[in-house]
mmJSON file of the N, C-alpha and C atoms, coordinates in Angstrom:
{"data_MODEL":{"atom_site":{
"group_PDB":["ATOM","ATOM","ATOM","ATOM","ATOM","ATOM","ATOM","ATOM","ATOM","ATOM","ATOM","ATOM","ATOM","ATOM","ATOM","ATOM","ATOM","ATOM","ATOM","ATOM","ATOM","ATOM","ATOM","ATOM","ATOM","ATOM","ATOM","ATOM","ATOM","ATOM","ATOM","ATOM","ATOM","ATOM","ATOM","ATOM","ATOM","ATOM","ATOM","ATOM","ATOM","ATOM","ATOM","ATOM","ATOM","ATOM","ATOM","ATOM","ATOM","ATOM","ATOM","ATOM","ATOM","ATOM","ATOM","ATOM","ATOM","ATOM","ATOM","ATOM","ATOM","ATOM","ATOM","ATOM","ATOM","ATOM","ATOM","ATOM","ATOM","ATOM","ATOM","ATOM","ATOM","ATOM","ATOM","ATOM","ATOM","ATOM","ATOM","ATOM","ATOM","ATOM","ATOM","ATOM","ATOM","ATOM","ATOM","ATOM","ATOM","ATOM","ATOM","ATOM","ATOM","ATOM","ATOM","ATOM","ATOM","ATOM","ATOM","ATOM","ATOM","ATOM","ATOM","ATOM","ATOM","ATOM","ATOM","ATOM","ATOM","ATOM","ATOM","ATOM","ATOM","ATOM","ATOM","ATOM","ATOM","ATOM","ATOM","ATOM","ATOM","ATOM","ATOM","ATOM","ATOM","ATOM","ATOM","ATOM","ATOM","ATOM","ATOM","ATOM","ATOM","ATOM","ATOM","ATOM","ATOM","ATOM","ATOM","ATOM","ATOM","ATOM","ATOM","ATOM","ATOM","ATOM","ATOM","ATOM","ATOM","ATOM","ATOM","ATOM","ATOM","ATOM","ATOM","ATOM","ATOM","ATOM","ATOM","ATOM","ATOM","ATOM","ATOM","ATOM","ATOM","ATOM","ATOM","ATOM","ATOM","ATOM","ATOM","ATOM","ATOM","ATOM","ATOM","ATOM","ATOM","ATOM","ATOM","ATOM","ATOM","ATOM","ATOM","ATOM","ATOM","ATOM","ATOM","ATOM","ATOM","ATOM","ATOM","ATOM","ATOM","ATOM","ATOM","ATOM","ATOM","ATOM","ATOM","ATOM","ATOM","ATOM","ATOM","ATOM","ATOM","ATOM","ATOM"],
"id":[1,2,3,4,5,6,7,8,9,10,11,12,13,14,15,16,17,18,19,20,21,22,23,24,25,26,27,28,29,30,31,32,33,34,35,36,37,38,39,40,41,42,43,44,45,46,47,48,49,50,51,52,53,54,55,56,57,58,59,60,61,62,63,64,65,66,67,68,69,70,71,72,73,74,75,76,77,78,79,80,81,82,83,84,85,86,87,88,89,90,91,92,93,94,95,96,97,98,99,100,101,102,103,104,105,106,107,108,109,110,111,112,113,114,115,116,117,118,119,120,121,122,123,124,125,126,127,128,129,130,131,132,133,134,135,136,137,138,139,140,141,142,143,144,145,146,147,148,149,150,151,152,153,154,155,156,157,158,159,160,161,162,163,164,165,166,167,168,169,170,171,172,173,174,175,176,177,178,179,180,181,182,183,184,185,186,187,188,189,190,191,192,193,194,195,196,197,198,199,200,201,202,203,204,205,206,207],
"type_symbol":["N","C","C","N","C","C","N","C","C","N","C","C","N","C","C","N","C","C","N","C","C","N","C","C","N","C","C","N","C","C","N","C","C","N","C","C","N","C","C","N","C","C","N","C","C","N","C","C","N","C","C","N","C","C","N","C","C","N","C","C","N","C","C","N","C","C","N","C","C","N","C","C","N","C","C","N","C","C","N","C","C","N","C","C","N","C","C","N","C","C","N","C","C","N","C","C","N","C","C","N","C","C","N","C","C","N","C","C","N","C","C","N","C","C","N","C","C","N","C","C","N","C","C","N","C","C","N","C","C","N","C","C","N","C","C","N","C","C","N","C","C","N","C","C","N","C","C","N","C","C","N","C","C","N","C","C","N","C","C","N","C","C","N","C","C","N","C","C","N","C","C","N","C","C","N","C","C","N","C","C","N","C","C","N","C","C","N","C","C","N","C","C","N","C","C","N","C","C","N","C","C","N","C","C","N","C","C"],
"label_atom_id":["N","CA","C","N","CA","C","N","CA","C","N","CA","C","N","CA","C","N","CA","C","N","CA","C","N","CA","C","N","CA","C","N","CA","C","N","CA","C","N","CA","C","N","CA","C","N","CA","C","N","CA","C","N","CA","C","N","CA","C","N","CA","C","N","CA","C","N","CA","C","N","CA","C","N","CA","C","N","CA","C","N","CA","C","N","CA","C","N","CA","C","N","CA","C","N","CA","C","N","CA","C","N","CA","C","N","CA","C","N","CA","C","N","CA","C","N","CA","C","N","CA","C","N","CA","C","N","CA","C","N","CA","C","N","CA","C","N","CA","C","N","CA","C","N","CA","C","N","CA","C","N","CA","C","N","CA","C","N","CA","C","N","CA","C","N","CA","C","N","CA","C","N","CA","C","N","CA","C","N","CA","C","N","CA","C","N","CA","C","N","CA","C","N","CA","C","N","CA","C","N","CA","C","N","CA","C","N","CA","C","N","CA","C","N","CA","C","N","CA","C","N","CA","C","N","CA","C","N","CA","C","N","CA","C","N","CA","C","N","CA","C"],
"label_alt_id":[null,null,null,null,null,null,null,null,null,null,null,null,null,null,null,null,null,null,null,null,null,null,null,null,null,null,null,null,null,null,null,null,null,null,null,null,null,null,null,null,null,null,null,null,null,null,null,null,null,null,null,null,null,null,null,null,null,null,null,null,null,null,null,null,null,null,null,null,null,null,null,null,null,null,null,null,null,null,null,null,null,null,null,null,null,null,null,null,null,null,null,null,null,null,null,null,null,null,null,null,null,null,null,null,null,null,null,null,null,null,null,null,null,null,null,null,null,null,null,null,null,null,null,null,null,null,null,null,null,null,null,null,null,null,null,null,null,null,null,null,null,null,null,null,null,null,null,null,null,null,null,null,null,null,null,null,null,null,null,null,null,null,null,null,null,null,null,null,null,null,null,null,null,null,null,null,null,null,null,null,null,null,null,null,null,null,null,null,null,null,null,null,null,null,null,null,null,null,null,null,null,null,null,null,null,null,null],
"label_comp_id":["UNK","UNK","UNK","UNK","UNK","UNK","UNK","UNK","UNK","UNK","UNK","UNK","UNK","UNK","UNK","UNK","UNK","UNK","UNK","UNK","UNK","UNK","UNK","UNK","UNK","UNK","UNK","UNK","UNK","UNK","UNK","UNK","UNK","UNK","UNK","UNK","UNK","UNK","UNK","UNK","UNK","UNK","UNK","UNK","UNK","UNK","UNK","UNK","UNK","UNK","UNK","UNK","UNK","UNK","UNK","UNK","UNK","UNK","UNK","UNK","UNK","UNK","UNK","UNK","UNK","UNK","UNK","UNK","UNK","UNK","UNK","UNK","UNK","UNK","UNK","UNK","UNK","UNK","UNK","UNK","UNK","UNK","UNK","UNK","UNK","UNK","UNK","UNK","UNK","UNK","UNK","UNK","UNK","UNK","UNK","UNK","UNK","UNK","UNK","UNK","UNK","UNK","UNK","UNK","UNK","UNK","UNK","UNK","UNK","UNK","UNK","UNK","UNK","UNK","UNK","UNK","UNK","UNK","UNK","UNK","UNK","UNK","UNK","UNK","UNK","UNK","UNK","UNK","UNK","UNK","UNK","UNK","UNK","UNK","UNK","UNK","UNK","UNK","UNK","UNK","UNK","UNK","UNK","UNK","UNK","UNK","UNK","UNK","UNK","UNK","UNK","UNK","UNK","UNK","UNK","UNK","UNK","UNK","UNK","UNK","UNK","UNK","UNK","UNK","UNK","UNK","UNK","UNK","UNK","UNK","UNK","UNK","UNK","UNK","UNK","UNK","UNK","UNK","UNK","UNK","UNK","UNK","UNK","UNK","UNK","UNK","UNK","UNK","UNK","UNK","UNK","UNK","UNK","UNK","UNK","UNK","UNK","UNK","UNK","UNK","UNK","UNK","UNK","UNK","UNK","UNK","UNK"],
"label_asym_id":["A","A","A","A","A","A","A","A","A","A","A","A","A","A","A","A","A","A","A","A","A","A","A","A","A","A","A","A","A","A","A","A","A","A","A","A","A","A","A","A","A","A","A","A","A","A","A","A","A","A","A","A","A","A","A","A","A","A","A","A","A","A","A","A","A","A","A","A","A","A","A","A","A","A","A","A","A","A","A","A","A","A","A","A","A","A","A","A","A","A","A","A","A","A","A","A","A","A","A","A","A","A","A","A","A","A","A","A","A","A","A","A","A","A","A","A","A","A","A","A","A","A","A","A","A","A","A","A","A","A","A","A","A","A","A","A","A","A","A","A","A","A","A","A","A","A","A","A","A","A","A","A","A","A","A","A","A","A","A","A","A","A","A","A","A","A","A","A","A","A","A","A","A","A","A","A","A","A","A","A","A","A","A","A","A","A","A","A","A","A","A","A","A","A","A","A","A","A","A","A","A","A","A","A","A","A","A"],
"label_entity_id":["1","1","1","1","1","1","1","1","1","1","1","1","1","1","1","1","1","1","1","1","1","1","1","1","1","1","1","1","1","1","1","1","1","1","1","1","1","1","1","1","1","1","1","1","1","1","1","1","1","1","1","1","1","1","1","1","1","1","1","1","1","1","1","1","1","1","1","1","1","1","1","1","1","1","1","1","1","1","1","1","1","1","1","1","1","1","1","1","1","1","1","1","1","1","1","1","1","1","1","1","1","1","1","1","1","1","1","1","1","1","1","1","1","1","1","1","1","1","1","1","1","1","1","1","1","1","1","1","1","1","1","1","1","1","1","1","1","1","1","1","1","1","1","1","1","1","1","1","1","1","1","1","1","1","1","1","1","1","1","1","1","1","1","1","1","1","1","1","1","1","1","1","1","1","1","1","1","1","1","1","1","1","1","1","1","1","1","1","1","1","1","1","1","1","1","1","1","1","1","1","1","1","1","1","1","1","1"],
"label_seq_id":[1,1,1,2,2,2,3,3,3,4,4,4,5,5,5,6,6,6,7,7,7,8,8,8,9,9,9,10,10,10,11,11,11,12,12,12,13,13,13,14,14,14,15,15,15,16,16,16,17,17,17,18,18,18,19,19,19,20,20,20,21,21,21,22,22,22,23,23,23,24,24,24,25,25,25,26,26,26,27,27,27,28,28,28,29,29,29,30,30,30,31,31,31,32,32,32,33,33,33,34,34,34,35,35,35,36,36,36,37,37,37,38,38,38,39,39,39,40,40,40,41,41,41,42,42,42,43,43,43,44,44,44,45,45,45,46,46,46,47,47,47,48,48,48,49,49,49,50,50,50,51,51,51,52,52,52,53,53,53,54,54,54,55,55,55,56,56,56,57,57,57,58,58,58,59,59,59,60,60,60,61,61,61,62,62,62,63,63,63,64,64,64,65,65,65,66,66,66,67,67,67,68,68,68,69,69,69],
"pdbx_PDB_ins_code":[null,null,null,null,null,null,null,null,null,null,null,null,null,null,null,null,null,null,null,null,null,null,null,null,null,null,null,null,null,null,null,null,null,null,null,null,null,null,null,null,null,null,null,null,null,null,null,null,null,null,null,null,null,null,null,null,null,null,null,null,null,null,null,null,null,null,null,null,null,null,null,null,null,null,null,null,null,null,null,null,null,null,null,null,null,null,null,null,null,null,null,null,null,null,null,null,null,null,null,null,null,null,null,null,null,null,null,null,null,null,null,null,null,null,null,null,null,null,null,null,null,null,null,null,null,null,null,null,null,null,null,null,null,null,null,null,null,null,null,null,null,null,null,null,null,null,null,null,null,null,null,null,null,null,null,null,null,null,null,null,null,null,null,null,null,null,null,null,null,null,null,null,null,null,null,null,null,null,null,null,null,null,null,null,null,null,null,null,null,null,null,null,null,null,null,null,null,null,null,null,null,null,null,null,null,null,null],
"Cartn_x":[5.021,4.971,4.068,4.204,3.634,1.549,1.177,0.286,-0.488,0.45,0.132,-0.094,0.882,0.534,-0.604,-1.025,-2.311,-3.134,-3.554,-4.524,-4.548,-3.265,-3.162,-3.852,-3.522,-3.648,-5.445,-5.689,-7.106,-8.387,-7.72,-8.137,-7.968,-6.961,-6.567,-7.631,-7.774,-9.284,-10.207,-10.976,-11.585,-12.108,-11.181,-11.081,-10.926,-10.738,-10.755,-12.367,-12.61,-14.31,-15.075,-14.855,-15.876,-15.887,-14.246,-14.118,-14.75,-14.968,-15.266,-17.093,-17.257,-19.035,-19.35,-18.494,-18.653,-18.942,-17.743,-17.586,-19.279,-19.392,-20.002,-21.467,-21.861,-23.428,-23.029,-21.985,-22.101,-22.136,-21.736,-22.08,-23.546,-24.181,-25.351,-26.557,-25.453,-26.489,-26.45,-25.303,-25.065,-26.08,-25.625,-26.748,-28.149,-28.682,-30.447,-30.282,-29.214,-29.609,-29.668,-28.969,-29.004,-30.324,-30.798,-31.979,-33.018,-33.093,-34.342,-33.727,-33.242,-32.71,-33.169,-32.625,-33.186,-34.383,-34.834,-37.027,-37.203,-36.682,-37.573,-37.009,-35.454,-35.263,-36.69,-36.836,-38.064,-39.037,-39.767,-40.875,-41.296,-39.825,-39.943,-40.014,-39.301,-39.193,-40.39,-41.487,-42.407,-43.442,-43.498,-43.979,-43.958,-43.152,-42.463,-43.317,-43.012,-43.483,-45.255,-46.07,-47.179,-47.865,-47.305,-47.038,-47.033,-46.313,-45.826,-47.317,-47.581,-48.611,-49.889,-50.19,-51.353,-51.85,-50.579,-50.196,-50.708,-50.047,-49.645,-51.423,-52.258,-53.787,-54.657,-54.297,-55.19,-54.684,-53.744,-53.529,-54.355,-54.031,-55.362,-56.329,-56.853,-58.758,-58.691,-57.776,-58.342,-58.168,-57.101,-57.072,-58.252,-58.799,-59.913,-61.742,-61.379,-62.622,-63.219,-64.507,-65.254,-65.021,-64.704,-64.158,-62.795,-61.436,-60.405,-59.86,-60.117,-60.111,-59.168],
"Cartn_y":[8.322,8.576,7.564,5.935,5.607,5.831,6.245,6.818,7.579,8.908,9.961,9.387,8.301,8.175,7.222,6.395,5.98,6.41,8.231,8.601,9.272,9.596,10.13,9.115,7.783,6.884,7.102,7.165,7.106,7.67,9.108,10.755,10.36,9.855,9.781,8.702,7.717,6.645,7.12,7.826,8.892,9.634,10.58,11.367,10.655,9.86,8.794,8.261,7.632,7.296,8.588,9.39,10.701,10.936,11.189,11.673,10.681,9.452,8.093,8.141,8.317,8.839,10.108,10.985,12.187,12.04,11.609,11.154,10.337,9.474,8.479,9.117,10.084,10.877,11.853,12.331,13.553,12.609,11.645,10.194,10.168,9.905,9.768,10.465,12.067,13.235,13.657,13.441,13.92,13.156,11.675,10.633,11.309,11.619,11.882,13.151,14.441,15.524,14.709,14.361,13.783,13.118,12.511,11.858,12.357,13.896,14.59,15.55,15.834,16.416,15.648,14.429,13.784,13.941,13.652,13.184,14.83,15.969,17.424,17.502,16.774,17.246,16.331,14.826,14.365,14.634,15.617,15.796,16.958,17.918,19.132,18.693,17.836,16.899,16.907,16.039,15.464,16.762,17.965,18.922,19.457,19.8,20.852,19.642,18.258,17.361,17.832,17.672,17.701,18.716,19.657,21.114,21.469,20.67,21.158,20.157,18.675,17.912,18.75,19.484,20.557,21.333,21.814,22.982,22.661,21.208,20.744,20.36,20.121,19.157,20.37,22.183,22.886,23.342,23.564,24.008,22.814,21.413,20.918,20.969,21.502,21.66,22.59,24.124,25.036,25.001,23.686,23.53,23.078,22.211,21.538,21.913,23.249,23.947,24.139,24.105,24.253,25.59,25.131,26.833,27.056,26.371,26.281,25.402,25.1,24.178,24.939],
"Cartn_z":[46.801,45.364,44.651,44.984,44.358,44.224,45.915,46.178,45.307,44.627,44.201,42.833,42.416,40.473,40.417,41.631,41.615,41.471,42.157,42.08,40.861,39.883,38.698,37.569,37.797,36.844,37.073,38.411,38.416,37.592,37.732,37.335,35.729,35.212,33.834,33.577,33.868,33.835,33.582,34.863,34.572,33.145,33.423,32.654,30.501,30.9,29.423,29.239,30.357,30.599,30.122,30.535,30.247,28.702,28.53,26.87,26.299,26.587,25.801,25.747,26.784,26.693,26.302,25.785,25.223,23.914,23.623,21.905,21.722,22.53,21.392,22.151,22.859,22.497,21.641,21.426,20.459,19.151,18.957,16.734,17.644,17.976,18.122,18.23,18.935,18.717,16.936,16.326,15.033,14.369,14.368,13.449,13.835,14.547,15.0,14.047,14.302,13.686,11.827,11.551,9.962,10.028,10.799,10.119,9.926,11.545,10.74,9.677,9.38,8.187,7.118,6.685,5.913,5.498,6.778,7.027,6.824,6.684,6.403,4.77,3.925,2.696,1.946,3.027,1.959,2.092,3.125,3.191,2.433,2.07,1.543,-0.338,-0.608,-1.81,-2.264,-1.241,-1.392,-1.672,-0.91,-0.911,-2.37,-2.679,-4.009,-4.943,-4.753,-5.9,-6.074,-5.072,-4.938,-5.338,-4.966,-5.431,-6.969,-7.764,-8.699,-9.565,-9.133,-9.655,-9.739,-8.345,-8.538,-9.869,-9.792,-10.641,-11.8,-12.737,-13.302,-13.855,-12.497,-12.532,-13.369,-12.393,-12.391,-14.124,-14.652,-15.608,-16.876,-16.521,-17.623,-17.08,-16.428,-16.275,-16.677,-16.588,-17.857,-19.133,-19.335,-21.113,-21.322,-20.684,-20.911,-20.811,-20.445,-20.493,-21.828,-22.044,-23.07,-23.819,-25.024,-25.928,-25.91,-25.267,-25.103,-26.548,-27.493,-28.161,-29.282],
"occupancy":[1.0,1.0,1.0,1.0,1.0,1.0,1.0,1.0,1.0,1.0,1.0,1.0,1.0,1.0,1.0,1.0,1.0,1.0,1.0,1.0,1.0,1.0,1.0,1.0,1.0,1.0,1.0,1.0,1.0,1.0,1.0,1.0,1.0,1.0,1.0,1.0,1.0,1.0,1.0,1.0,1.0,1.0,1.0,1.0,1.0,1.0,1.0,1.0,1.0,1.0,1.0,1.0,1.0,1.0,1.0,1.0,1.0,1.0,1.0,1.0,1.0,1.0,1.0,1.0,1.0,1.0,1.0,1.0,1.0,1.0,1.0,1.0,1.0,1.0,1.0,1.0,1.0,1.0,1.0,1.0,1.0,1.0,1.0,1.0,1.0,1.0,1.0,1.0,1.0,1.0,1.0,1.0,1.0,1.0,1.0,1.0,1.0,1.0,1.0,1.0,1.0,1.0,1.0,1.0,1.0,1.0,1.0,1.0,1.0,1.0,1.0,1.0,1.0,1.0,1.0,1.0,1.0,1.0,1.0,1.0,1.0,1.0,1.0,1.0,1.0,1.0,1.0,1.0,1.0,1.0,1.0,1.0,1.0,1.0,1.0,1.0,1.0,1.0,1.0,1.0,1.0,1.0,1.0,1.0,1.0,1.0,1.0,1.0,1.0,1.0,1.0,1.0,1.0,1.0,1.0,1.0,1.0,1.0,1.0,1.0,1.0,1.0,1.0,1.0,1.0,1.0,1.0,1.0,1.0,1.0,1.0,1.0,1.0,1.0,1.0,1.0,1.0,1.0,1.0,1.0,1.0,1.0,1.0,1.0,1.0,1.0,1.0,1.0,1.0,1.0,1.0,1.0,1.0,1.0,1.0,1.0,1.0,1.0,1.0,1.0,1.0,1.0,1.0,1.0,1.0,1.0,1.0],
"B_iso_or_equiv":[0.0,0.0,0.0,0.0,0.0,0.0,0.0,0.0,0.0,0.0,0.0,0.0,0.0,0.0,0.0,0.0,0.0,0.0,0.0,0.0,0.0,0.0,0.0,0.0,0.0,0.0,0.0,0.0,0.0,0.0,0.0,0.0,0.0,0.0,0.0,0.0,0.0,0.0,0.0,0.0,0.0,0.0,0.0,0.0,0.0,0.0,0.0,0.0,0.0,0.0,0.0,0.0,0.0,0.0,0.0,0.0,0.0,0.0,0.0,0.0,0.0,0.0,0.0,0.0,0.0,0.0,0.0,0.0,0.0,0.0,0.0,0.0,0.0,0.0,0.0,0.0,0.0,0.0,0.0,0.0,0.0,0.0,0.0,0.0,0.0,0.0,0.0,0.0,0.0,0.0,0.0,0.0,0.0,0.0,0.0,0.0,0.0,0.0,0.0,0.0,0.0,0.0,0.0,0.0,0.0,0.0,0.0,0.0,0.0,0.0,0.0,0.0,0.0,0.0,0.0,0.0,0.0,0.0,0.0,0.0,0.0,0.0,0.0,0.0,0.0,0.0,0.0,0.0,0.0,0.0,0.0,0.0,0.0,0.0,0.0,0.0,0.0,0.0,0.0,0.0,0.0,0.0,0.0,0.0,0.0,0.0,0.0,0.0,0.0,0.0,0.0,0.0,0.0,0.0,0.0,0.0,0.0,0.0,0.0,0.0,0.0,0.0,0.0,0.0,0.0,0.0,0.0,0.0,0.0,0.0,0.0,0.0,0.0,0.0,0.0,0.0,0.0,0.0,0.0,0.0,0.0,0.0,0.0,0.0,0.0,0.0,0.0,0.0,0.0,0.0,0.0,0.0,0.0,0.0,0.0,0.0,0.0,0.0,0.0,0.0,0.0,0.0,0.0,0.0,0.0,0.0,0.0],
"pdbx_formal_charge":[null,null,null,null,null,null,null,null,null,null,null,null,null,null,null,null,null,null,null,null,null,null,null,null,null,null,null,null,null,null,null,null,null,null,null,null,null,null,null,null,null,null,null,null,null,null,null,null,null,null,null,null,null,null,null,null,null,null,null,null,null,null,null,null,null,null,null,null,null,null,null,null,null,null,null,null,null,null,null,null,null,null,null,null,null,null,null,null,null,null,null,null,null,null,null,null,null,null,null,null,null,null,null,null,null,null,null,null,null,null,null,null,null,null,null,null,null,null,null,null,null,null,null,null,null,null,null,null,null,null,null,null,null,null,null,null,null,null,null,null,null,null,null,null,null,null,null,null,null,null,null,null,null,null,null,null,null,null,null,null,null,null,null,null,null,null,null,null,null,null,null,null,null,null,null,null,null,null,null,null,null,null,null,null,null,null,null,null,null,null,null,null,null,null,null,null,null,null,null,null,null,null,null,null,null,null,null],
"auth_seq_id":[1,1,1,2,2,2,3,3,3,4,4,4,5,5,5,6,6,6,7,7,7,8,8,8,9,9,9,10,10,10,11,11,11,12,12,12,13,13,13,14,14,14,15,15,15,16,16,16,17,17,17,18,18,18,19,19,19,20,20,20,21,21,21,22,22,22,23,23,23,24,24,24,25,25,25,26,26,26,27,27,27,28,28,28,29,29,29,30,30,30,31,31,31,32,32,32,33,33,33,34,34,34,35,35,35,36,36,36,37,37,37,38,38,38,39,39,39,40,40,40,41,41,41,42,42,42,43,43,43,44,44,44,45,45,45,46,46,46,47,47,47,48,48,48,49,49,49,50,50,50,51,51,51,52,52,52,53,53,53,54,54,54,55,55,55,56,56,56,57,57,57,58,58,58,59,59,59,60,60,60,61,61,61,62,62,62,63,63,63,64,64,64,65,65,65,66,66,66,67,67,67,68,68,68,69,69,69],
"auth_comp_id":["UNK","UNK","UNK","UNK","UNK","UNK","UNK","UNK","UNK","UNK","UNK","UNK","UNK","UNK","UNK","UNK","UNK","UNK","UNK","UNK","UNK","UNK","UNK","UNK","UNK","UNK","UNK","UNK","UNK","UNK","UNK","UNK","UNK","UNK","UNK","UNK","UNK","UNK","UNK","UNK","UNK","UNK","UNK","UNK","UNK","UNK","UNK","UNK","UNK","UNK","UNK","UNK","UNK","UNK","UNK","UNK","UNK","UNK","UNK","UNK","UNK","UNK","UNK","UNK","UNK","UNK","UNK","UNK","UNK","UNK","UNK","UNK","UNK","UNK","UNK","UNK","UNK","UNK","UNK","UNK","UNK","UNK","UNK","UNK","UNK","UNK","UNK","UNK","UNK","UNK","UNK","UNK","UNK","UNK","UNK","UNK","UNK","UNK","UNK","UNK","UNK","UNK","UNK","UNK","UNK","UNK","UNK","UNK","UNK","UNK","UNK","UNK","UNK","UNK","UNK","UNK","UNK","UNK","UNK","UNK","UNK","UNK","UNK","UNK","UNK","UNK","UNK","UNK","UNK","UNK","UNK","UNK","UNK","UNK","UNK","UNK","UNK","UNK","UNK","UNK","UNK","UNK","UNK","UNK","UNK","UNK","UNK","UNK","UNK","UNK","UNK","UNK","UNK","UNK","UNK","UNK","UNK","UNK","UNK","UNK","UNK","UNK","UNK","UNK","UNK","UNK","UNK","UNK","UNK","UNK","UNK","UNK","UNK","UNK","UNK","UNK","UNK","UNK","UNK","UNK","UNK","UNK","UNK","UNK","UNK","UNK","UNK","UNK","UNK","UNK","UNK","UNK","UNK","UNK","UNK","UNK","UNK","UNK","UNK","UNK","UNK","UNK","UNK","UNK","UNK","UNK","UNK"],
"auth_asym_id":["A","A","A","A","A","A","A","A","A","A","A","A","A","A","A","A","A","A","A","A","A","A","A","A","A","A","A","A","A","A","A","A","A","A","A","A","A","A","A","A","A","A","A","A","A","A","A","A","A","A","A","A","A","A","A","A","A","A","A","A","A","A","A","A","A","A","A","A","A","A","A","A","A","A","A","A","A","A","A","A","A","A","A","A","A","A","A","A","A","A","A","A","A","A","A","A","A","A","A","A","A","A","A","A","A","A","A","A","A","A","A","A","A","A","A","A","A","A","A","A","A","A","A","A","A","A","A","A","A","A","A","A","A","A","A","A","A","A","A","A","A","A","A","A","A","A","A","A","A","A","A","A","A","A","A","A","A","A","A","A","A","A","A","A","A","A","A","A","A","A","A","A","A","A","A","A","A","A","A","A","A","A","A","A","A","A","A","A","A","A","A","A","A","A","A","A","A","A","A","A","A","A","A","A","A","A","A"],
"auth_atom_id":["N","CA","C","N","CA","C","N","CA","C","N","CA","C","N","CA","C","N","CA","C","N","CA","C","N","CA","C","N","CA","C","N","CA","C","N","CA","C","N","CA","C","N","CA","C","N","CA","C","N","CA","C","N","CA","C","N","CA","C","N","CA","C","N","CA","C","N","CA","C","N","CA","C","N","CA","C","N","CA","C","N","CA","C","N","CA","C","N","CA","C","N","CA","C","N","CA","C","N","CA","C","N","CA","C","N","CA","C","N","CA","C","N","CA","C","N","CA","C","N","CA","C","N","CA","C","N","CA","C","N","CA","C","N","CA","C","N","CA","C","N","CA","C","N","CA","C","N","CA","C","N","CA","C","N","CA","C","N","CA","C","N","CA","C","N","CA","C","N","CA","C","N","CA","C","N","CA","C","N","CA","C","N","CA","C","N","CA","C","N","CA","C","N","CA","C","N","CA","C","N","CA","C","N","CA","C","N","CA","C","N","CA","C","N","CA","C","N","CA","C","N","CA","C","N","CA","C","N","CA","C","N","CA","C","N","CA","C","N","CA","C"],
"pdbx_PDB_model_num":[1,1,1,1,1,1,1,1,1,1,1,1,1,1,1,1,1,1,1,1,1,1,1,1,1,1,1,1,1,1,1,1,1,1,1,1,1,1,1,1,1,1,1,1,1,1,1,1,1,1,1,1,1,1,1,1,1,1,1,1,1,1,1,1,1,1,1,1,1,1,1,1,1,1,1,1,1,1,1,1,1,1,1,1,1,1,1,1,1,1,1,1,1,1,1,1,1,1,1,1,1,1,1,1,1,1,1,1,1,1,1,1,1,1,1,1,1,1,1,1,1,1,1,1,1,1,1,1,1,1,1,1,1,1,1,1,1,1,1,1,1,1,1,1,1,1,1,1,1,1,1,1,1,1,1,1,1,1,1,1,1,1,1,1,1,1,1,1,1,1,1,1,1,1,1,1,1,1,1,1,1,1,1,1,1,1,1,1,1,1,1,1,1,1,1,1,1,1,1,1,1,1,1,1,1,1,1]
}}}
C-alpha cells in the first residue's frame, strides 16, 4: 500500500507541475494577445487621427483657393 500512494503522490506532483506550467503560458499567452491589441487600437487611433488631419488639410486648400473669398 504504501507503494501504491507513492506512485499516487507522484502522478498528483505531476499532474500539479503541468497545471502549474499551463496556467502561467496561458497569463503570458493572454498578456502578448493584449499587447497586440493595444499596438492595432493605437495604430488604428493613429490612423483615423491622420485621416481625419488630411481631411481637415484638403478642405483648407479649397477654402483657400483663389475666388473662394
Amino acid at each position: 500500500i504504501v507503494k501504491a500512494l507513492g506512485i499516487l503522490c507522484f502522478l498528483l506532483l505531476v499532474i500539479v507541475a503541468v497545471l502549474t506550467i499551463k496556467i502561467f503560458q496561458y497569463s503570458q499567452h493572454k498578456q502578448e494577445i493584449n499587447e497586440t491589441l493595444n499596438h492595432y487600437h493605437n495604430c488604428s487611433n493613429m490612423q483615423r487621427d491622420f485621416n481625419l488631419k488630411e481631411e481637415m488639410l484638403t478642405n483648407k486648400s479649397i477654402d483657400c483657393r483663389p475666388g473662394n473669398e
